[in-house]
Every structure is written in structure tokens, then in C-alpha cells.
N, C-alpha and C positions, 0 to 999 in steps of 0.2 A: 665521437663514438659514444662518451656518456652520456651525452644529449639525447641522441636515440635511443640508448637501453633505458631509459630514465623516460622518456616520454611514452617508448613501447609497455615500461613495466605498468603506469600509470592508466593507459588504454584499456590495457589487459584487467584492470582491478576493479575499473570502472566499469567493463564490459559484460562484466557478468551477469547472464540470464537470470538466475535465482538467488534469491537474496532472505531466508528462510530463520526464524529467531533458533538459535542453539549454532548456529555457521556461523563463520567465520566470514568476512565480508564476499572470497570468494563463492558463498553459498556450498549445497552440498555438491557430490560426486568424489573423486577417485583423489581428489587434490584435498577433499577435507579426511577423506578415510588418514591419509599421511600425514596432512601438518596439523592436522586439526582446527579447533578456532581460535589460535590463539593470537590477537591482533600483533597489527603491525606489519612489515614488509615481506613476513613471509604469506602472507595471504596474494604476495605476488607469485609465489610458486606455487602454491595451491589454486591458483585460476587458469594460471600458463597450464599447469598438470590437465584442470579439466578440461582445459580450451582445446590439447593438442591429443587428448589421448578421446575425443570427441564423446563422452560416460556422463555427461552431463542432463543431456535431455532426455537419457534412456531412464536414466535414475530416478527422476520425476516424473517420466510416465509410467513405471513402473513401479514406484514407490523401493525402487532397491539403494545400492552404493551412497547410503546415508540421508537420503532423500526420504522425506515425509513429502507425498503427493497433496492431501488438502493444505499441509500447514503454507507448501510452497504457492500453491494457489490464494490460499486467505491472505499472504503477505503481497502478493503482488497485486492483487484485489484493492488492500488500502493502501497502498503504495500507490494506485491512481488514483485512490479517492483524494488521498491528500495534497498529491500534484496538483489536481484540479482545484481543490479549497483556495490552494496555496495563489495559483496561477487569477484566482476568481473572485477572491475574497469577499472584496467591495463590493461587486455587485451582488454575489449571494447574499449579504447582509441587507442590505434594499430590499430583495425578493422574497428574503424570509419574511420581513415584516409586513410585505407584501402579498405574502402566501403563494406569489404565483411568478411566472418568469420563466424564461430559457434557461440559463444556470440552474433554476433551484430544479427545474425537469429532466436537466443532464445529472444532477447529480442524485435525483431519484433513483436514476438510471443506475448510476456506479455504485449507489446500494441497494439493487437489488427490487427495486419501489415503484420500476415503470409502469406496473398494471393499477397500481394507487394514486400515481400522480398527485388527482386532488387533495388526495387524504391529506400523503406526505408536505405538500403545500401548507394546509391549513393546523397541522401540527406546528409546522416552523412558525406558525405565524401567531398560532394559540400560545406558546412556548416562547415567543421569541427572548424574553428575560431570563430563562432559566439557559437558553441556549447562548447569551451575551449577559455571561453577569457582569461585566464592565468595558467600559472602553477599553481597556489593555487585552481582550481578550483574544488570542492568538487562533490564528487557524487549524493549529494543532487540538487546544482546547474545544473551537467550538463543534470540529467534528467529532470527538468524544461525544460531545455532549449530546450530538444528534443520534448518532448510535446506542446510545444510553438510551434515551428517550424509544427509540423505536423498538427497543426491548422491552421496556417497560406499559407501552402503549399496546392493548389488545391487537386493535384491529390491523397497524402496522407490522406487528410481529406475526401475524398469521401471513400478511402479505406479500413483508420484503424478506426476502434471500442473505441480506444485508453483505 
């Protein structure tokens, strides 16, 4: 019986739709209004809350029950972006300095950059140094980096949605 409350609590904490900065890992809705975010095992009662009293998805569409609607959107936004880094690495790093590629076009795409393609291409690849200042450079890091850059760069910041 602990093995199941213990792998259900687990599912449950993991499952969660939205995952938004100021939440608590169960994200917002009616579970964060009570337990707030304060980590630890009670963000298992705070997801069961959202999960079972179903205020979760209203909350986010409506920006109510502690929900920020863009902020939940922009996190899960780089939330794939970085899946994908994460999942792609190696090959983005070939493609950047390559300027061009399937990878580096998907993830045009995850920021926002699909009508630029080329641009975004020949950016990583103008950049590729400032985007890999070292061998140890982490996936975390190098998409900062790209983000950075395409704020910084006119024609991409008119272009991607990021």
C-alpha cells in the first residue's frame, strides 16, 4: 500500500500541466492558493488539490486562481526549448557552425524564428564563439546565449517571437 501512495504521489507531482516561476512545483491553481510554494512533499497535496478539484486549466486560461497566463505560457515555451537543446545538442552545435540544418530549423521554430530561418542560421554561425565559449559549455548556457543574441541582434528581434 506504500508503494502505491508513494509512486501515485510521485505521478501526481510530475504530472503537472504548468510549471510557472513564483509556484511551487505543483504550478498555479487552487492547490497553490492553500499550500503555497513552499517545496517539498507538500507540493504533493497541492497538485492532487489541482488535479482533483479540475481549476487548473481554467486558471491559465483565464489568468485567475493564481495563474499568470503569459508567464505560464513563456515557461513552458522554454521548457521545450531546452528539452530539445538538451535532447539535440550535438547536432545543433555542428549546425550552428554550419549555419544551417534540421535541428537548427526546429529550433528556429521553438523560438519563434521560423519566418527568418536563414537569418537565425547565419547568426549561430556569425556568432558561433560567443554562442560556445568553451568546450564545457552546457546546453543550458548555450541557449541563453542564443536568446541573448537575438535580442540583441535587430533584424532577429523584429522577427522572432522568441
Amino acid at each position: 500500500m506504500k508503494k502505491y501512495l508513494l509512486t501515485f504521489g510521485v505521478l501526481m507531482l510530475l504530472s503537472s500541466p504548468a510549471f510557472a516561476a513564483g509556484y511551487g512545483d505543483a504550478g498555479c491553481g487552487l492547490g497553490s492558493l492553500i499550500f503555497g510554494s513552499a517545496p517539498g512533499p507538500i507540493q504533493i497535496l497541492a497538485a492532487t488539490t489541482n488535479g482533483t478539484s479540475y481549476n487548473q486549466a481554467f486558471g491559465i486560461t483565464s489568468g485567475t486562481s493564481n495563474c499568470d497566463k503569459e508567464s505560464a505560457m513563456q515557461t513552458a515555451q522554454a521548457q521545450n526549448q531546452l528539452q530539445f537543446v538538451n535532447a539535440n545538442f550535438p547536432s545543433l552545435a555542428k549546425e550552428m557552425a554550419a549555419g544551417e540544418g534540421e535541428q537548427l530549423t526546429t529550433l528556429a521554430g521553438l523560438m519563434g524564428c521560423s519566418l527568418v530561418v536563414p537569418e537565425f542560421g547565419r547568426y549561430t554561425q556569425a556568432h558561433y564563439e560567443a554562442i560556445f565559449v568553451s568546450t564545457q559549455t552546457t546546453p543550458s548556457e548555450m541557449l541563453t546565449a542564443v536568446t541573448d543574441g537575438i535580442v540583441q541582434d535587430p533584424a532577429l528581434a523584429a522577427s522572432c517571437s522568441n
